[in-house]
Every structure is written in C-alpha cells, then in structure tokens.
C-alpha positions in Angstrom: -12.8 -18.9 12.9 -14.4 -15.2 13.6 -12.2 -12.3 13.0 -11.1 -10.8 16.3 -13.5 -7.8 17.3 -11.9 -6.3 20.5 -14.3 -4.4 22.7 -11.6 -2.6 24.9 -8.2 -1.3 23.1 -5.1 -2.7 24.7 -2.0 -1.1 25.7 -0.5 -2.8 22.3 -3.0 -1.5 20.2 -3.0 2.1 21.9 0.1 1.8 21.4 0.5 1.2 17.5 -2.4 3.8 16.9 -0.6 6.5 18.2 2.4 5.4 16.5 0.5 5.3 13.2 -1.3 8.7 14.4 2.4 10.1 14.2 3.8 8.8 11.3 1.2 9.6 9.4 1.0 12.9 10.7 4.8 13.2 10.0 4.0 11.6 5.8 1.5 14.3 5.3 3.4 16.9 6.3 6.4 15.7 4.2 4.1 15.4 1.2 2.8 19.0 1.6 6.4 20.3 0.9 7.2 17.7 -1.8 4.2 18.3 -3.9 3.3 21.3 -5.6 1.0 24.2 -4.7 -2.8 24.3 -6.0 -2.0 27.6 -7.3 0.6 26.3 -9.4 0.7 25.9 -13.1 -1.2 24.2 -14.4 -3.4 24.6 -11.6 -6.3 21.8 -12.5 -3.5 19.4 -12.9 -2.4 21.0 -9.0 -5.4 20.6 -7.6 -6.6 17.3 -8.9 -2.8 15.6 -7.7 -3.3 16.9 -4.2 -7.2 15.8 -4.4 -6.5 12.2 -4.4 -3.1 12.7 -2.4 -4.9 14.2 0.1 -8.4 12.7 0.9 -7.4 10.4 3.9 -5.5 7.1 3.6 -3.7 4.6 5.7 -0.3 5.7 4.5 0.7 2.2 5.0 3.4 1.6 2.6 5.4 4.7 3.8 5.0 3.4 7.2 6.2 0.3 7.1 9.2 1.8 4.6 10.2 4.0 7.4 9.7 1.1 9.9 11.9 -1.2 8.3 14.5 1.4 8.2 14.2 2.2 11.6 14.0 -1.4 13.0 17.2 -1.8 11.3 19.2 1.1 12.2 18.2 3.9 9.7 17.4 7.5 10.9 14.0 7.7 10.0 14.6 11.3 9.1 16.4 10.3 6.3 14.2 8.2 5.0 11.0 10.0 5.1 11.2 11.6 1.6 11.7 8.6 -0.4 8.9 6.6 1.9 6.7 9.7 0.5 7.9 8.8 -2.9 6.2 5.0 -2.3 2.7 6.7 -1.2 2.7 9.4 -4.7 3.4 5.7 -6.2 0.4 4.2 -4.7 -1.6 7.3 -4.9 -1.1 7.1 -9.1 -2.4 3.6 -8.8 -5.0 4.2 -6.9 -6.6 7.0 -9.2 -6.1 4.9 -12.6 -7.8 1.6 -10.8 -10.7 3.8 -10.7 -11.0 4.8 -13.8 -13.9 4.0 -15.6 -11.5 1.6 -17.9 -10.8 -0.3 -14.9 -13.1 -0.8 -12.2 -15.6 2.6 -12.6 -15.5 3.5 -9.3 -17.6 6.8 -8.0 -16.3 6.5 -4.3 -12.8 6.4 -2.6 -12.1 7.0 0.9 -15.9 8.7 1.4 -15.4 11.1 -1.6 -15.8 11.3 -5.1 -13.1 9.5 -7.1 -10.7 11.9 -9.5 -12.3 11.3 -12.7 -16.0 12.3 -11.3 -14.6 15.2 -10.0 -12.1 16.6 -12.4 -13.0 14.5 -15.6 -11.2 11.3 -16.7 -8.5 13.2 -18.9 -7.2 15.1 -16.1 -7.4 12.0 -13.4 -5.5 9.7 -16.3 -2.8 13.1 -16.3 -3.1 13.4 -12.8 -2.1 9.9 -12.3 1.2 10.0 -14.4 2.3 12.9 -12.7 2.3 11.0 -9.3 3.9 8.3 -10.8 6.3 10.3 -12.4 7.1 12.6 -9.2 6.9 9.5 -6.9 10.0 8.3 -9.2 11.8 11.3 -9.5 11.3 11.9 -5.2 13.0 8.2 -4.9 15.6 9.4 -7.5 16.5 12.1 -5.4 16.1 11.4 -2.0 17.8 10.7 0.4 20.5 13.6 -0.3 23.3 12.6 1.4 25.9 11.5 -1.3 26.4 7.7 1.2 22.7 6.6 0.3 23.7 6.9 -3.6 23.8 3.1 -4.1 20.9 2.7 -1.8 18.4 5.0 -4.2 19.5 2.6 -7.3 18.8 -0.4 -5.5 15.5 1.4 -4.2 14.9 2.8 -7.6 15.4 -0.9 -9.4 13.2 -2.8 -6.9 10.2 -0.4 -7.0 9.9 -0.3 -10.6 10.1 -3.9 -11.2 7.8 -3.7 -8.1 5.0 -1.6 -10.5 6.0 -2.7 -14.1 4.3 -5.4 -16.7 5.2 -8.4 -14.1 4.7 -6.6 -10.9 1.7 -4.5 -10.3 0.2 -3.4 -13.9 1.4 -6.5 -15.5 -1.3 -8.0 -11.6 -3.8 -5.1 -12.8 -3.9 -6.3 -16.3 -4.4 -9.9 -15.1 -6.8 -8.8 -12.8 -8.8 -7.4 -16.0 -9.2 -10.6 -17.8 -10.0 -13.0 -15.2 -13.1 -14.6 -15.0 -15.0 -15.8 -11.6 -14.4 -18.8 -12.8 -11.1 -18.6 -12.0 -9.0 -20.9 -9.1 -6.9 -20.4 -6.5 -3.8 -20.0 -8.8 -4.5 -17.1 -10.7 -6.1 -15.2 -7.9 -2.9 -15.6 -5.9 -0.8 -14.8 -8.7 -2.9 -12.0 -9.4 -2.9 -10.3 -6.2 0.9 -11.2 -5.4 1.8 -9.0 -8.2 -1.3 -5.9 -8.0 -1.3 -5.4 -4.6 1.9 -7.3 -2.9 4.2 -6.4 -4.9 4.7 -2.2 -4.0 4.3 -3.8 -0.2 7.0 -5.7 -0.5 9.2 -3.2 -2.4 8.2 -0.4 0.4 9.8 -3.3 3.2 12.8 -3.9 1.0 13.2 -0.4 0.6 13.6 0.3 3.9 16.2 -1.7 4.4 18.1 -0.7 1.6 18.3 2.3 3.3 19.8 1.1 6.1 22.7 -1.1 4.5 20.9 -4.7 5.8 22.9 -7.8 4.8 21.2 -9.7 2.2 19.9 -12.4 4.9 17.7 -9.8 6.1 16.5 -8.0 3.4 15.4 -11.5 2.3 13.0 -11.8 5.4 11.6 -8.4 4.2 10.5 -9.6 0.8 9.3 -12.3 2.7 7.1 -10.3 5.2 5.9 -8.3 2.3 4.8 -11.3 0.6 2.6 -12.3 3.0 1.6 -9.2 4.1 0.4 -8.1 0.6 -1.7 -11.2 0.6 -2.7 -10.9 3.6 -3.6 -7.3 3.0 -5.9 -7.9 -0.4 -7.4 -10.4 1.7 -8.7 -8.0 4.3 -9.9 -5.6 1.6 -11.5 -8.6 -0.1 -13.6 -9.6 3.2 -14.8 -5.8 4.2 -16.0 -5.5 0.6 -18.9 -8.2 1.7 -19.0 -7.6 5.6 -18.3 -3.7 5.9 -20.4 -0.8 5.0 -20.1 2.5 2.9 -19.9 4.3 5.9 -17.0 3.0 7.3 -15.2 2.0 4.3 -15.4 4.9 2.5 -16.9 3.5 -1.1 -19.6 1.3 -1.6 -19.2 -2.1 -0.7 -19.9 -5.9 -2.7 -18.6 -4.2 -5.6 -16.2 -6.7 -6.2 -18.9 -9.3 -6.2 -21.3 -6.6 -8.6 -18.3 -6.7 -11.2 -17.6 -10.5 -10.6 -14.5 -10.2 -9.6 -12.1 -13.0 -8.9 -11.7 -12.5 -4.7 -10.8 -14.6 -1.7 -14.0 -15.0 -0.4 -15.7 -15.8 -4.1 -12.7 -18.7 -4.3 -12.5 -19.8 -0.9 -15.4 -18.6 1.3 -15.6 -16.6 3.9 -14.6 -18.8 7.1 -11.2 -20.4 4.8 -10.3 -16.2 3.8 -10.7 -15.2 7.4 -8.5 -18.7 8.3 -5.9 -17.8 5.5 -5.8 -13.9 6.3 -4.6 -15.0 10.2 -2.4 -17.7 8.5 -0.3 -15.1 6.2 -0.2 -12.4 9.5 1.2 -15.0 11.2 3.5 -15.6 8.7 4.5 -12.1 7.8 5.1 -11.9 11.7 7.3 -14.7 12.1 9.8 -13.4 9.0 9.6 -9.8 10.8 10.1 -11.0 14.5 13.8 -12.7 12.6 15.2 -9.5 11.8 17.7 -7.9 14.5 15.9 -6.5 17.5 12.6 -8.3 16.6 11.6 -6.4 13.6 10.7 -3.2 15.5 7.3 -2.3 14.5 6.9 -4.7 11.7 5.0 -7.6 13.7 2.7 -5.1 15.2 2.1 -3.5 12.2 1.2 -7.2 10.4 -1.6 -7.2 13.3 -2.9 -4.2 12.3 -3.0 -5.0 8.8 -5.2 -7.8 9.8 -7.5 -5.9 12.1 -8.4 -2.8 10.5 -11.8 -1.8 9.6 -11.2 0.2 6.4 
C-alpha cells in the first residue's frame, strides 16, 4: 500500500490549507503578544525563546485544541490563548530533544537548532522558560471567571500529559531503548513522547467547551491514534524525505539506531498502520456532535503531509 501522492489539490484539501493558513496565521499572532520582546531582559534569554518559537512549524497541537473547541461549541476566541500555551509547551520540548544529551541535532525546521546557535546553557534555559510560560498562559487563560474549572481540568490533564509517565517519562524510555526492541515498547514509547500532548491539546479543547464526559472520551481516543499515527509519519519521511523539504537531515533516526516504525515493522506494514490509525482517529472524531468539525479532516492531513 503506497501513500497517497495527489497530483491535483481538491476542493477538501484547498479547503483545509486555507483553514490551517488561518489558524496558524491567527497562533502566531497570539504568541507575538503573549511572549516577550527581544529587547527584553535578559535579552539572550528573549531572543533565543522567540528563535525556536518562531522558525516555522505546523502549529498543530493549537489547531486541533481550538478545533475541538470549536466543533463543540466554544468560541474559538476564547480559546486561542491557552491553545498558544499547548505550542510554548511543545516548543520547550522540541528545543531540549535536540539537545546534544538527547538526540544532537544541528537542524530543525531548515535552521540551526537553539543550542548551535545560542549555546546549550541558554537553549536548556530557554527551554524551561517555555515550559514554564506555556503553564502559566494555561493558568491564566481564558479570563473569564466561567472557564475557572475548565483551566484546572486543562491544567491537570496537560501536565500529566508532559510529566514522568507522559511525555518525559516516553523521552526517557525513548533513551534507553535498543533497536532491538519490539513492537511493545516502541508503541508504549511513542504513546507517551509524542501522543500524549496530542491528546491532551484534543481534550483540552473540549474542556473548554463544557463536553459531557462521553465526548471528551472520543477525544482522548482520536488523540490516541492520531499521536501514533503522527510519529508514524515522522518516522517514514525520516527514510523517504529529503533535507530540503523536511527541514533537518533525514535517516537520522536510523544513524542513531533508533527504535522506529519502519525499523520494527517495515515500510509497506508502517504506511498500512499509519492509514489504519487515521482511519481510526477519524471514526472517534466523525462521533462527536456535528461530525467533529475539522477533526476528521485534520486526521487526513496528519497523514498526508510532507514535513
């Protein structure tokens, strides 16, 4: 089974890039007045923070935050601030997983990595302060005195989301494996470091709009798959994409030994599994009220993009 390699875009797919083109329009806007200026103090600390924050990115776990709020009856307004919190989150992660501790990484998203370009002191700082500011944004946002319960509940699930059994407790996992390794332990490593923050960012979204515990249940369970089926993606355009287009240098999963998809399973069975989890994270979105908005089409794109 090839994955699918469209030729001409469709109205569908036109239509959920310029829905993405928006939102993430919208996110970095948001960000720009959550975060603080270059020129303020300490200003290395500034500058590295809006370095990583700002050198490109899908954005997708604000996105499909704000999505889930809106297919279930959330003003999206509202909940843009907190979905910002979810992306300083991710952005933390991202510049401590390239650390030279952890995976010694020179390139993300077609530019040097924090620690090459501010040292590995500042990124490590640079790296709690989005975590820290990602919690305190989710801690404070929304405003309005109603969502109050909402931001504990968000505030709860996130950080179990990132904490010793969620995504560092994944990372740490990640670490110690050997390619040797089954099908077990790369699943549970990857449900935890990569799908866990997805499926907080779902849940979160309909925290924030008051959902009855049947559907923040399908949520978590579209997050599941979709963080799996997400890692999975990643794992197959580290051996079929190109620095170019990806924006690092790619087989360097396979360089470190890594424990991946394609190293457990092969190529053909990850492309076979990655369309069997969309299809699953579909189906749980498409049972929410109204069809899950956005969700399903977003679970598509997850499966289809290039980067």
């Amino acid at each position: 089974m090839s994955p699918r390699t469209p030729t001409t875009t469709t109205a569908a797919e036109k239509s959920t890039a310029a829905y993405l083109a928006e939102r993430r329009a919208e996110i970095d806007s948001e960000l720009d007045r959550l975060v603080a200026a270059e020129s303020s103090w300490p200003e290395t600390l500034h500058r590295a923070i809006r370095y990583s924050l700002f050198a490109g990115g899908k954005r997708l776990r604000p996105i499909l935050c704000l999505a889930a709020a809106e297919a279930l009856g959330a003003p999206p307004d509202d909940v843009l601030a907190p979905a910002c919190g979810l992306e300083l989150v991710h952005t933390y992660s991202l510049v401590h997983d390239d650390l030279p501790a952890m995976d010694d990484a020179p390139l993300r998203r077609g530019a040097p990595t924090s620690h090459v370009r501010f040292g590995e002191a500042v990124a490590i700082l640079a790296g709690d302060a989005l975590l820290t500011e990602g919690l305190a944004v989710l801690a404070r946002h929304p405003g309005h005195v109603r969502y109050a319960s909402a931001k504990l509940s968000v505030l709860d699930v996130v950080t179990r989301a990132i904490g010793s059994e969620g995504m560092i407790g994944g990372q740490v996992a990640d670490l110690q494996a050997s390619p040797g390794g089954g099908e077990e332990e790369l699943l549970a490593i990857h449900e935890a470091k990569t799908g866990r923050l997805i499926r907080a960012a779902l849940v979160a979204g309909g925290l924030y709009a008051f959902a009855p515990e049947e559907a923040l249940a399908r949520l978590d369970e579209c997050g599941r798959a979709l963080g799996l089926a997400f890692q999975i993606r990643d794992d197959l355009l580290d051996v079929e994409s190109d620095a170019a287009i990806l924006g690092k240098e790619p087989g360097g999963d396979s360089a470190a030994e890594k424990l991946t998809f394609p190293a457990v399973w092969g190529i053909e069975r990850s492309r076979e599994i990655l369309a069997e989890k969309v299809d699953e994270a579909v189906s749980s979105a498409l049972g929410l009220p109204g069809g899950g908005g956005r969700l399903p089409e977003l679970a598509r794109f997850v499966r289809d993009r290039q980067s």
